[in-house]
C-alpha positions as CSV (number, residue, x, y, z in Angstrom):
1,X,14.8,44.1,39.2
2,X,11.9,42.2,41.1
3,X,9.7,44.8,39.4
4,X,11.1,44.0,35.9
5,X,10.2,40.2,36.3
6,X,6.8,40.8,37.8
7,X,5.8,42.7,34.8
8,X,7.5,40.2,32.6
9,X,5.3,37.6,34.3
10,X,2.4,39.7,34.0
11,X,3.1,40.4,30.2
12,X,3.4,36.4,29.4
13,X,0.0,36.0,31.5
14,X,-1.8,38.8,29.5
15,X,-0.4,37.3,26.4
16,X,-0.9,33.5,26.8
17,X,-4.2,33.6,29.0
18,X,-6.0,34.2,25.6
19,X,-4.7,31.4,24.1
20,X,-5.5,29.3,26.9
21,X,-9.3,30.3,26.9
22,X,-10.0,30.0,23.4
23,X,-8.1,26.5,23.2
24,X,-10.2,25.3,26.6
25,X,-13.3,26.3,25.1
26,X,-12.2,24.4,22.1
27,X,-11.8,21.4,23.9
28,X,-15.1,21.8,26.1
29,X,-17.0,22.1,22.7
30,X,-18.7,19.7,20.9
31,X,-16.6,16.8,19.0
32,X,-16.2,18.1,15.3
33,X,-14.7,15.3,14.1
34,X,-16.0,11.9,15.2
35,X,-17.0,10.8,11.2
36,X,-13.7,11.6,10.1
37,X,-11.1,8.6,9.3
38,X,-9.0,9.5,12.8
39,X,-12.1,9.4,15.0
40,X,-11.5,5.3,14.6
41,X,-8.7,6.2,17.2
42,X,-11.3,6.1,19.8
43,X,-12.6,2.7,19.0
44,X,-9.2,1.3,18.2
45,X,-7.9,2.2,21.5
46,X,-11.2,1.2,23.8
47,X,-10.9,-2.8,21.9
48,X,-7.0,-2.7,23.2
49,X,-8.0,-1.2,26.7
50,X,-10.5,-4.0,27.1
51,X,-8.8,-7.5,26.5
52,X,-7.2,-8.4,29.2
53,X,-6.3,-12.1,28.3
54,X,-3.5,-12.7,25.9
55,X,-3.7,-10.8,22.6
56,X,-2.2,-10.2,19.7
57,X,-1.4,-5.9,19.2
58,X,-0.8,-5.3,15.6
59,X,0.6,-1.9,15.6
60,X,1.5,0.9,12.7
61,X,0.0,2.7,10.3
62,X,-3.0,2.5,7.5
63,X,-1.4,-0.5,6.0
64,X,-3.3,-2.3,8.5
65,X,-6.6,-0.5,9.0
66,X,-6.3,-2.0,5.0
67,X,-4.4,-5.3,5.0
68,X,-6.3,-6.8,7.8
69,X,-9.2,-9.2,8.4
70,X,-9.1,-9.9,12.1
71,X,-11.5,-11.8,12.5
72,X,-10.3,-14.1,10.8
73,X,-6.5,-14.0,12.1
74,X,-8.3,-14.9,15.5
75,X,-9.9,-18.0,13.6
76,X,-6.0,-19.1,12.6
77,X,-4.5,-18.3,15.5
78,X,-7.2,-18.6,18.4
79,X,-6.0,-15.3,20.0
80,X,-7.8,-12.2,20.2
81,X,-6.5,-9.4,17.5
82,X,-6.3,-6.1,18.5
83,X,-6.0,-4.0,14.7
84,X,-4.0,-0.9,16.1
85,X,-2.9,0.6,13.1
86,X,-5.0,3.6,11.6
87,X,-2.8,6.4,9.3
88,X,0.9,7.3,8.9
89,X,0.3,10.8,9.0
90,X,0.0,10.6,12.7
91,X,3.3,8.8,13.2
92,X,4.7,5.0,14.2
93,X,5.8,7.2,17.1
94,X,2.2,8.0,18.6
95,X,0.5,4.6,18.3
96,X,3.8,2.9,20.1
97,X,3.3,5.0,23.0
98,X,-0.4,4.9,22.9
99,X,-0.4,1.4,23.5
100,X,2.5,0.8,25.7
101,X,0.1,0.2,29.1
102,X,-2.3,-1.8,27.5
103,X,0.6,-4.5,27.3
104,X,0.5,-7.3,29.6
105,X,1.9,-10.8,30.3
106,X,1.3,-13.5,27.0
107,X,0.4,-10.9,24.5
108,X,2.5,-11.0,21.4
109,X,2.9,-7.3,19.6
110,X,3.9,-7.2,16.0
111,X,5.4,-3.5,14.8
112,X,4.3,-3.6,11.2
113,X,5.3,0.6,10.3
114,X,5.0,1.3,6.3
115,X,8.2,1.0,4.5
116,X,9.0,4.7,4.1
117,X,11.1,7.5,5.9
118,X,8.3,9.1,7.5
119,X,7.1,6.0,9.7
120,X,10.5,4.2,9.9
121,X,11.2,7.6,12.2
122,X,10.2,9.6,15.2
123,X,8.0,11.6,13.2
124,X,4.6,13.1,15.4
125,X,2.2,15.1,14.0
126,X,0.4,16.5,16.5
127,X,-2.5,18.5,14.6
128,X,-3.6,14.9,13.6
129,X,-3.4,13.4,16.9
130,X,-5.5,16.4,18.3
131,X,-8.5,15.6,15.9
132,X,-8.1,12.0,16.5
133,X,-8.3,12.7,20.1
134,X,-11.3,15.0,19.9
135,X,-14.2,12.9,20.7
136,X,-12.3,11.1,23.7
137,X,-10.1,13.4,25.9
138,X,-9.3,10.8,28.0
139,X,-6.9,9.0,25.9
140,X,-4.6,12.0,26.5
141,X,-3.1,10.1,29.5
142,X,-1.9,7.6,27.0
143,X,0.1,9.7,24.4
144,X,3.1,10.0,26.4
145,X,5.2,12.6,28.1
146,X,7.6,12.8,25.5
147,X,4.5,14.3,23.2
148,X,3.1,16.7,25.3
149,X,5.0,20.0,24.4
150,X,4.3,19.0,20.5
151,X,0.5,18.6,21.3
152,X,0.4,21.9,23.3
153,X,2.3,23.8,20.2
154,X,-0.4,22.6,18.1
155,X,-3.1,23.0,20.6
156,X,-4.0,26.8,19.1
157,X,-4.2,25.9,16.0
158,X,-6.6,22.9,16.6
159,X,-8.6,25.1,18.4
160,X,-8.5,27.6,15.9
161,X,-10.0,25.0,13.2
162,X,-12.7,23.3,15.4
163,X,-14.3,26.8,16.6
164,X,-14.4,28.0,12.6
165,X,-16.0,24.1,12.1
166,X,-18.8,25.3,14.9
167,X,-19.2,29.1,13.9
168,X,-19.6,27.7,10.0
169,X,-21.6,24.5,11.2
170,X,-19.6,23.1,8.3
171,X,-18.8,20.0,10.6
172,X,-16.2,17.5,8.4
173,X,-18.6,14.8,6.5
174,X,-16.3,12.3,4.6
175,X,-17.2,11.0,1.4
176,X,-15.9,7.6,0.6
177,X,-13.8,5.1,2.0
178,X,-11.7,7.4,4.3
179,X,-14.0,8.0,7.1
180,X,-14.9,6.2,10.4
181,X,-18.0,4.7,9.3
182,X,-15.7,2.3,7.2
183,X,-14.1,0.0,9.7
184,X,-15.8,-2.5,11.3
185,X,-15.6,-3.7,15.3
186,X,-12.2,-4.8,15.0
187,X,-10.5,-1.6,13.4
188,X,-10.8,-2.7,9.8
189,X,-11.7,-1.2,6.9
190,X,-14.5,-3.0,6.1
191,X,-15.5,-1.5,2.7
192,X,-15.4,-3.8,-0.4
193,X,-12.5,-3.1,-2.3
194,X,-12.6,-5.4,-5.2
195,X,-9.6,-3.8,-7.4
196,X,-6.1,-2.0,-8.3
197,X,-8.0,1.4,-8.2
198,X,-4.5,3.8,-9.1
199,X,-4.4,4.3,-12.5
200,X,-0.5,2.8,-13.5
201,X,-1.5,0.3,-10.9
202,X,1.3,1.6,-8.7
203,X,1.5,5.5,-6.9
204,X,4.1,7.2,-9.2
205,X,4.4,9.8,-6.2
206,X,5.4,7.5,-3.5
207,X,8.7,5.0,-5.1
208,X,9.6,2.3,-2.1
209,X,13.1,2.2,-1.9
210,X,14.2,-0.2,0.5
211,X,17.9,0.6,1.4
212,X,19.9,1.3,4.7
213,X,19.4,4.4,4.9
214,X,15.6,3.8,5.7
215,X,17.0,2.4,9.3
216,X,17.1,5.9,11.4
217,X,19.4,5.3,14.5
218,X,16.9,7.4,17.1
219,X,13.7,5.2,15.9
220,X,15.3,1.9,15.8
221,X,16.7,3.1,19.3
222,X,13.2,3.9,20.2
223,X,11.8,0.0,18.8
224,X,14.4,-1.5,21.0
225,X,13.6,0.4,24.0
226,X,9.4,-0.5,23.3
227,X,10.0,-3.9,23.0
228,X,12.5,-4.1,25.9
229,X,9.5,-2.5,28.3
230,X,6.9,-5.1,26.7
231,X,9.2,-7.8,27.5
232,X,9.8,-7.0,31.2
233,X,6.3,-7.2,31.2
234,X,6.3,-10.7,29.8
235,X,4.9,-9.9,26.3
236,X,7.1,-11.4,22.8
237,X,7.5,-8.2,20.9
238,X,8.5,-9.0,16.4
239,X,8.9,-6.6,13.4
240,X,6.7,-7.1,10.6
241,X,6.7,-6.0,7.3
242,X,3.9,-3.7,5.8
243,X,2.9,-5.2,2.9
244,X,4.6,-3.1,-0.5
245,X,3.6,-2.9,-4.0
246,X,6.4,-4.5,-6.5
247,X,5.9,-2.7,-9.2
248,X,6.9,1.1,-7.0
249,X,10.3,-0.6,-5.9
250,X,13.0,1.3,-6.8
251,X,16.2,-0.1,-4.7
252,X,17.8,-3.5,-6.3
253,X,17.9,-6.7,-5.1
254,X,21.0,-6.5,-3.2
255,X,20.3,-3.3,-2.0
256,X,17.1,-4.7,-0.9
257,X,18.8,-7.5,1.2
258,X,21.3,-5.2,2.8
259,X,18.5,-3.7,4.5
260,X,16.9,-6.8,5.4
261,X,19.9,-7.8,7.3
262,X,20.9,-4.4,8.9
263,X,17.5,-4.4,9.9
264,X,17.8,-7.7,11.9
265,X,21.0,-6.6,12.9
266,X,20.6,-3.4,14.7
267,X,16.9,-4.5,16.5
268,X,17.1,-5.7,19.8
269,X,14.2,-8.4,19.0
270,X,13.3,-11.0,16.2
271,X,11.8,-10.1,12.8
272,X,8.3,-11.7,12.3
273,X,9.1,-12.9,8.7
274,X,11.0,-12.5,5.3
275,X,10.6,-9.4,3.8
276,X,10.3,-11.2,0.3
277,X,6.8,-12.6,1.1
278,X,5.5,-9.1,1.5
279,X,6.4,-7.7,-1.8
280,X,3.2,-8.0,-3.6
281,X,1.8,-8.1,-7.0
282,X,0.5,-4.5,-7.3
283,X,-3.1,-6.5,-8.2
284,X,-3.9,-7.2,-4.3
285,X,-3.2,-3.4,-3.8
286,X,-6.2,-0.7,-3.4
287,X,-5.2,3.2,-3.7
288,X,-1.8,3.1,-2.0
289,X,2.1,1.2,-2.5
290,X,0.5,0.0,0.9
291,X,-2.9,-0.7,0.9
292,X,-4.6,-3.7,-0.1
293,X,-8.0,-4.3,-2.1
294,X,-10.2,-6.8,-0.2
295,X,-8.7,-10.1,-1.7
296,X,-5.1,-8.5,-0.9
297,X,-6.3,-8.1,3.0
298,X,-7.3,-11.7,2.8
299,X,-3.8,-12.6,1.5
300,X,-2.0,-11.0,3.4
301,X,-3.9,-12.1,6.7
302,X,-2.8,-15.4,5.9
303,X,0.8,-14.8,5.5
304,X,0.6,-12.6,9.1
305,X,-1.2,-16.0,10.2
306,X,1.4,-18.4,9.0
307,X,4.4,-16.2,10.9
308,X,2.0,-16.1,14.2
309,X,1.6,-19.9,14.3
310,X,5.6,-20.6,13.6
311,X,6.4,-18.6,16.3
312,X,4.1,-20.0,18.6
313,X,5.6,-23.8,18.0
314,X,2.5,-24.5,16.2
315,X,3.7,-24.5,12.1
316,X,1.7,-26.6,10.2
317,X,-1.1,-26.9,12.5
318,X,-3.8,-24.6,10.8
319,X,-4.1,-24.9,6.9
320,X,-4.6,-20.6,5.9
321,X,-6.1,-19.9,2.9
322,X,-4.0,-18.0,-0.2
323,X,-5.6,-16.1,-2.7
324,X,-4.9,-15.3,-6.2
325,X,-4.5,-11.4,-7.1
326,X,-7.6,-10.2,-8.7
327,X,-7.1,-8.8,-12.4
328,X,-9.4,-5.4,-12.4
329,X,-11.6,-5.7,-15.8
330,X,-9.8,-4.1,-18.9
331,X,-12.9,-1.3,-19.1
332,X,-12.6,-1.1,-15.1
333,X,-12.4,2.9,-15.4
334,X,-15.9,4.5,-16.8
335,X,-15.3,3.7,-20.6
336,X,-15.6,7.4,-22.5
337,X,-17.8,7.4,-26.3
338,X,-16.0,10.4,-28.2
339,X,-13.9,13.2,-26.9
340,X,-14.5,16.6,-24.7
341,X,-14.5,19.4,-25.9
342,X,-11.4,20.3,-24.1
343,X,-9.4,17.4,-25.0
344,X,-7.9,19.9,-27.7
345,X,-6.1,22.0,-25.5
346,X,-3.7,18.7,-24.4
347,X,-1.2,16.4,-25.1
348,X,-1.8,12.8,-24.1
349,X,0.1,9.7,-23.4
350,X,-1.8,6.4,-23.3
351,X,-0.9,3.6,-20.8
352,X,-3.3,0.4,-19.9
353,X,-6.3,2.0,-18.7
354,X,-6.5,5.3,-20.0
355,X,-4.9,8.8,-20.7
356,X,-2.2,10.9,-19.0
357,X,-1.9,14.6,-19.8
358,X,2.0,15.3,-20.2
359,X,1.8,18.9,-22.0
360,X,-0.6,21.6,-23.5
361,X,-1.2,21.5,-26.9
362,X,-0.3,25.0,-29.9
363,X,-3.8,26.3,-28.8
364,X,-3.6,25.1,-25.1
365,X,-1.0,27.1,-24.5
366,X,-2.9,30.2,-25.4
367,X,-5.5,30.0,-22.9
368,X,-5.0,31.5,-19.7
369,X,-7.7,29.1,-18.4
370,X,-8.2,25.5,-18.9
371,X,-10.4,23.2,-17.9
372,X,-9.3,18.9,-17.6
373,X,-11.3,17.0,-20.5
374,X,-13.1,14.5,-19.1
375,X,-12.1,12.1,-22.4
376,X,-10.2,12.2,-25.5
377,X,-10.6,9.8,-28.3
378,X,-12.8,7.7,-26.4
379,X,-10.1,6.8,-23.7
380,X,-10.8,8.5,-20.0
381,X,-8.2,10.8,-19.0
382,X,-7.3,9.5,-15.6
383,X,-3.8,11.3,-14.8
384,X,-2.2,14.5,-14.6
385,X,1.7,13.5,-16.2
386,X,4.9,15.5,-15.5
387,X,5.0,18.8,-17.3
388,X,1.3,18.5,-18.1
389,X,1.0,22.3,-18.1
390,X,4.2,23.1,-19.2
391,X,5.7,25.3,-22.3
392,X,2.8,28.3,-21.2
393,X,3.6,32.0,-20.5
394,X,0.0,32.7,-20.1
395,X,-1.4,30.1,-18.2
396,X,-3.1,31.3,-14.8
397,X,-5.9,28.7,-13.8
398,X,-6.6,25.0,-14.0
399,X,-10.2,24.1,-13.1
400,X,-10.9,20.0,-12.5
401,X,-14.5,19.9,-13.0
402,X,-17.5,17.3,-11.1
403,X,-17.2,15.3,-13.9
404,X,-13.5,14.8,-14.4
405,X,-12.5,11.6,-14.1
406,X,-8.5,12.2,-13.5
407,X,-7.3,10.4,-10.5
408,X,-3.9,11.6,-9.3
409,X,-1.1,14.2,-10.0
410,X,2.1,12.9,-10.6
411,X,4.9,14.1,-8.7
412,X,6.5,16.7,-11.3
413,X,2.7,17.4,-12.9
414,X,3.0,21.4,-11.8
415,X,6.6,21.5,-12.8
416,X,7.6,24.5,-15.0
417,X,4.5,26.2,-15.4
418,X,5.4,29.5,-13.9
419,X,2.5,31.5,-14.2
420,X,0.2,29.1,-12.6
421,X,-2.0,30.9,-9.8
422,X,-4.9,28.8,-9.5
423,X,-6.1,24.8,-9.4
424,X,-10.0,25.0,-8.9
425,X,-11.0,21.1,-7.7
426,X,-14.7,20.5,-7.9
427,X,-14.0,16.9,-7.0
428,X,-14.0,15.1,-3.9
429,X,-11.0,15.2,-2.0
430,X,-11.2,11.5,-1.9
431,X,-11.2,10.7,-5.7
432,X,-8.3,13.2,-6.2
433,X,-5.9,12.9,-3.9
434,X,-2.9,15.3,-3.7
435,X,1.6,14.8,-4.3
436,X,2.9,16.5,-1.6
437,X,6.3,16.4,-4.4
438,X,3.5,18.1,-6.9
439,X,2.5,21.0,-4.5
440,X,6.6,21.8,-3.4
441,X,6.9,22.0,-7.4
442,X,4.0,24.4,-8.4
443,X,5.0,28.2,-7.9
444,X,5.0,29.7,-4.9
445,X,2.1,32.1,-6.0
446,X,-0.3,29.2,-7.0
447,X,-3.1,27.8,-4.5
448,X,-5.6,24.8,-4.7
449,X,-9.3,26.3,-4.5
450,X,-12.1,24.5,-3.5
451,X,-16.0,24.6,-2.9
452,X,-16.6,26.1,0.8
453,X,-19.1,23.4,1.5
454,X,-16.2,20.9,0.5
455,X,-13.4,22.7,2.7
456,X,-13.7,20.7,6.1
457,X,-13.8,17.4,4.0
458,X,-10.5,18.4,2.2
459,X,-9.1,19.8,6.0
460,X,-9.9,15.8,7.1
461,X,-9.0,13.9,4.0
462,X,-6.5,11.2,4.6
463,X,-4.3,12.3,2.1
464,X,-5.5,16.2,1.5
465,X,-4.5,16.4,5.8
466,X,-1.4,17.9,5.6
467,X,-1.8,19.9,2.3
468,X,-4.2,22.7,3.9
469,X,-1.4,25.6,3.7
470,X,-1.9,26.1,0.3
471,X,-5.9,25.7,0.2
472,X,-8.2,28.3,0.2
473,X,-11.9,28.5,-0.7
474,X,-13.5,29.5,-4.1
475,X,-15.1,33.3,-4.1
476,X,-18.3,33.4,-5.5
């Protein structure tokens, strides 16, 4: 018997030792991702480590990396902000626990999660908390115990991706707005963002419906329990709202108010403010139901401002600036002379701003490769519709070219287009971002392709993250 379990020992340690190396060396190695939109974890977390007078701790997700000007708040409110919200995808979860020792006597900590399933829940994803923690190890003693078998599961895997990062040298480089070189001292984005930059002005892919059944018993549990620790620690503890694009509400108005007041009902602390003054024109918003363009960061500091001040006792006191919501030009998107010479093989619908592809026209359908038309009749095409490559039986590749200007699939756009096997993006991750509804809809045979150089950008994108399992690179 004894000899049984000693070889069963000596089987796991044969087995697992391996794994144990190759993560350690992974760790040991150089930092692969410190331009990448998570590496701001690093700076987010030193600003809330060092202020040890009474703060304010805004804490959630990338509605306020984008919906904050902080220096500013400080201005209103004459308290040191501490911007500690970064990127759903990592979870409400993670940054609660992150911060919890870095809470002291006088501060006041607003929970401001977006207004979705995912972060009104104990969702962690720990392959995004690893590359966020890459290029400062020490923060591990912050994530919480809780964590630690989810971050060890993933811990292969991680290593897996940074050693091919270092044997490629194809180190992740992001392109545009979702990298670290974008936010300022404070954890802002600092990037001018002057406009509604989603085509129907709202994200088809992502409805806000804002019912009781958003209010998940474990994570309100888990908000109580927070605050309850903040409190014993002297700190006033609110819920916030995220800021949400009108026009992608889907729930009604009483539906709307239920929530509100189950909500305030079933948390152990106050909300911060009415929900109503943070449903927004979809003109302060950028690229997301939840992030706002420069003016509607400025607008919505103020609201934040005016709820920190009536709390304090001090309504009334500072006079906080409103601004209008900035109308994006009617030729905003690259006005288009003529039409490509692919614009044939589609069907369009026309909305404001441009075109949506919603089907393949008689001779479309007989190609078995297509490639997006930049423009047809002069209009940009700037979407991929539900169904747009529908009503084929021969179809086997779509190929989005450099000089595409499409900027979003819709959530059934690779619905019913069964022989499907390939979507080759030559575009940055960035300027395209992925459905995850579109990629559960596309047939199970069908992968993304694209450009090797451009893989470790697409592996860091903010919203490309968790879409890698069905991304491989193009074969030349």
């Amino acid at each position: 018997m004894k000899k049984t379990i000693l070889l069963c020992i000596l089987a796991i340690i044969v087995l697992v030792a391996p794994l144990v190396t190759v993560a350690a060396a992974a760790l040991a190695a150089p930092c692969q991702y410190d331009e990448t939109f998570l590496a701001e974890l690093e700076n987010k977390h030193a600003r809330l480590a060092s202020i040890d007078t009474k703060k304010v701790v805004l804490i959630g997700g990338s509605n306020l990396a984008f919906g904050v000007d902080s220096a500013r708040l400080e201005e209103y409110i004459g308290m040191p902000v501490v911007n500690y919200g970064l990127y759903a995808t990592i979870g409400t979860k993670a940054m609660l626990d992150m911060s919890r020792s870095y809470i002291h006597e006088g501060d006041i900590v607003v929970i401001c999660p977006e207004t979705n399933a995912q972060t009104y829940s104990l969702y962690y994803n720990a392959r995004s908390m690893w590359q966020a923690l890459d290029c400062d190890l020490s923060m591990l003693k912050d994530v919480g115990v809780s964590n630690l078998g989810k971050l060890m599961a993933a811990l292969p895997e991680f290593a897996s991706e940074k050693r091919g990062f270092i044997r490629t040298d194809t180190k992740p480089t992001p392109s545009g707005i979702y990298a670290k070189a974008s936010f300022n001292e404070y954890g802002d984005i600092a990037v001018d963002r002057p406009y509604n930059e989603m085509p129907t002005k709202y994200d088809t892919s992502m409805p806000v419906s804002l019912t009781t059944d958003l209010l998940d018993e474990e994570f309100v549990e888990y908000l109580n329990t927070y605050a309850a620790a903040c409190r014993r620690r002297g700190a006033e503890v609110y819920f916030g709202f995220s800021p949400i694009n009108a026009d992608a509400i889907v729930s009604t108005d009483e539906q709307k108010e239920a929530f509100y007041h189950a909500l305030g009902e079933e948390l152990s602390f106050p909300l911060l403010s009415d929900i109503d003054d943070y449903i927004l024109d979809s003109a302060y918003f950028y690229d997301t139901n939840f992030h706002l363009n420069s003016c509607g960061a400025l607008h919505r500091t103020s609201l934040l401002a005016d709820d920190l001040l009536r709390v304090l006792g001090r309504e009334g006191e500072v006079q906080t600036e409103k601004y209008a919501p900035p109308e994006r030009p009617d030729d905003y998107f690259t006005p288009t002379d003529g039409t490509d010479e692919n614009a044939k093989y589609f069907v369009y619908e026309e909305f404001e701003d441009g075109l949506a592809i919603v089907g393949l026209s008689d001779v479309g359908k007989q190609e078995k490769t297509l490639t997006l038309p930049r423009s047809a009749d002069g209009k940009a095409v700037l979407l991929i519709g539900d169904y747009a490559f529908a009503g084929s039986d021969v179809l086997e590749r779509v190929v989005i070219g450099k000089q595409a200007l499409v900027k979003a699939f819709t959530p059934e756009s690779l619905s019913d287009c069964p022989t499907l096997r390939a979507i080759e993006i030559h575009l940055a991750p960035s300027a395209l971002p992925i459905d995850a509804q579109a990629v559960t809809k596309m047939p199970q045979e069908c992968r993304v392709y694209v450009p090797a150089e451009a893989y470790a950008e697409f592996a860091t994108d903010y919203f490309w993250n968790g879409m890698m399992h069905c991304v491989d690179i193009i074969e030349e």
